[in-house]
N, C-alpha and C positions, 0 to 999 in steps of 0.2 A: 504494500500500500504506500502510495506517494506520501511524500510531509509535506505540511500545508504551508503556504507562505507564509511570511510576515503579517501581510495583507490580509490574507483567508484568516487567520486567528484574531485578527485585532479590528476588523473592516466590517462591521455588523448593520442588516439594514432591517428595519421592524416599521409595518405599515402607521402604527399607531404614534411612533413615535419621530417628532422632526418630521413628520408628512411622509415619512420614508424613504429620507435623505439617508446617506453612507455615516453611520457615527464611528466614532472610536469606543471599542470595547463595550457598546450598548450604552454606556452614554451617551448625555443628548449633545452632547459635542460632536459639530458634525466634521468631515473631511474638508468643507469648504470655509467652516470658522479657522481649523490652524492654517490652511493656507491663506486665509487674507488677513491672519495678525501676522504672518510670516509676510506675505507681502507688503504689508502697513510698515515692514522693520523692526517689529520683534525678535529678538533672539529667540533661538529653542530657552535660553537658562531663564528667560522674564516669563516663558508662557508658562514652564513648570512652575516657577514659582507662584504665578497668580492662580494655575489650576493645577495644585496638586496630587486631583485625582489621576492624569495625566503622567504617564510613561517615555523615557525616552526612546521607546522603541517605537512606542507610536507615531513618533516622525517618519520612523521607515515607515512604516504601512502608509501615511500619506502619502508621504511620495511614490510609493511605490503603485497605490490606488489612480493619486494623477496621469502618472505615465504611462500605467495601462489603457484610461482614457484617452489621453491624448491621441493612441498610437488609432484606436477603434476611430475618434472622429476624424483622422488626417486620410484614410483609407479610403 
């Protein structure tokens, strides 16, 4: 059996919740909140610090969720 990505374990999407946008880890932090405090100029270390529930791994799974997107709309 394959291991799941980064993405697959951390990249949760739940109708009820966020409208059933992509969150992290089933919080309602969604994939497109860290990438636009990361776009805003937040560091990874200010967003861990103001949302502690928040993983540094969860970076990868963002990133790694974007780029899977990207690659599907550039197609």
């Amino acid at each position: 059996m394959p291991t799941k990505t980064v993405m697959e374990e951390r990249i949760t999407m739940e109708p009820g919740k966020r409208s059933g946008r992509p969150c992290i880890r089933g919080l309602r932090i969604t994939v497109w909140d860290v990438l636009d405090w990361l776009a805003a100029g937040e560091s990874e270390q200010q967003i861990l610090a103001d949302y502690p529930e928040l993983e540094p791994a969860d970076f990868r799974a963002v990133f790694e969720y974007a780029s899977r997107l990207g690659r599907r709309v550039a197609q």
